[in-house]
C-alpha positions in Angstrom: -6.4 6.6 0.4 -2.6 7.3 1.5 -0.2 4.8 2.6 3.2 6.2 3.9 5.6 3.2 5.1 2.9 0.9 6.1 1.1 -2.4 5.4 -1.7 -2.3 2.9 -3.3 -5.6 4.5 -6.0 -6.2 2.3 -6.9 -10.1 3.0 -10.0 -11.1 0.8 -10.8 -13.3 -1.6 -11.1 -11.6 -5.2 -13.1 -14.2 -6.7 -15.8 -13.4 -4.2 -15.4 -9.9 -3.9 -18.6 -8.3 -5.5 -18.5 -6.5 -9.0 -20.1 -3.4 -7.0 -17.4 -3.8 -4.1 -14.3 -4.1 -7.3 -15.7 -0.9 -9.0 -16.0 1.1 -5.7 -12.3 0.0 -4.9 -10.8 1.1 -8.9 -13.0 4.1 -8.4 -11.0 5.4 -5.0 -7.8 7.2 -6.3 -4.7 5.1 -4.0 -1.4 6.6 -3.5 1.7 4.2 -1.6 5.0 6.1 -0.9 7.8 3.7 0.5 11.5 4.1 1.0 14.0 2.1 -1.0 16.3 1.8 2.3 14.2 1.8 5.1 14.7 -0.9 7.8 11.5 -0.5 9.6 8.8 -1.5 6.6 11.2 -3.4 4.1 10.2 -2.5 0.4 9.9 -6.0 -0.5 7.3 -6.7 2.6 5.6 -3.3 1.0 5.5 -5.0 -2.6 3.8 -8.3 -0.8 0.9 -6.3 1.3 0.1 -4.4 -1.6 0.2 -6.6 -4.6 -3.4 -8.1 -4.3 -5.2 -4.8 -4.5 -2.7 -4.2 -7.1 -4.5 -6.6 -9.1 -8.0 -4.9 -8.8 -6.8 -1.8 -10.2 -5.0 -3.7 -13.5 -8.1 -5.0 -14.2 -9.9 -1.8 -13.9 -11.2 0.0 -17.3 -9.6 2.7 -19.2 -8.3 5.6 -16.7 -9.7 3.7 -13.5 -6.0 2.0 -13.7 -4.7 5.7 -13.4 -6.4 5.6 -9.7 -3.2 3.1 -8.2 -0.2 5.4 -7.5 2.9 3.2 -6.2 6.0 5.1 -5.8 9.6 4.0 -4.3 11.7 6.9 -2.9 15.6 5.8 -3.8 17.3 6.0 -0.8 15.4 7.2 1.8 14.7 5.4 4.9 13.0 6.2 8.3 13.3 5.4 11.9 11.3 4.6 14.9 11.9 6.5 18.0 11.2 4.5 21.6 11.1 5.3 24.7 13.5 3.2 27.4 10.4 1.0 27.8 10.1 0.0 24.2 6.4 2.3 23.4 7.2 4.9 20.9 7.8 8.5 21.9 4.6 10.3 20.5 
C-alpha cells in the first residue's frame, strides 16, 4: 500500500481487531511519503492519521516491523490546482 500526501484513516478499535486481521495487516509491506512543507496535508495531521496503524506494525515480529515505511521529504511541498468554481482541474 502507497500513501503519497494523504490521510491514512484507519478508525478501529485494536483491542478488537482479530489476531488473523493484525497478522494480515504487518504482513502488507506500507510505504507513506509526506512533505515537510506542504500546506495542503500538514505533516503533523499526516503523523496523527497514521500513528494507530503505526502501532500494529511495532508490535509485529522480527522483520514484519520492516513492512512500515514512513518517510518525510525536507522541504518539499505541493499544491492543489482549481478551477474558478472551486473542483480541481483533472
Amino acid at each position: 500500500m502507497i500513501a503519497l500526501s494523504a490521510p491514512l484513516v484507519y478508525d478501529i478499535n485494536l483491542d478488537k481487531l482479530a489476531p488473523e486481521a493484525i497478522k494480515r495487516i504487518q504482513k502488507t509491506p506500507l510505504f507513506i511519503y509526506t512533505g515537510e512543507t506542504d500546506n495542503y496535508f500538514k505533516h503533523e495531521v499526516a503523523e496523527f492519521t497514521y500513528n494507530k496503524i503505526k502501532k500494529i506494525y511495532d508490535a509485529a515480529d522480527g522483520d514484519l516491523k520492516l513492512n512500515y515505511h514512513q518517510y518525510t521529504q525536507p522541504k518539499l511541498g505541493h499544491k492543489l490546482d482549481l478551477r474558478p468554481d472551486g473542483k480541481m482541474i483533472t
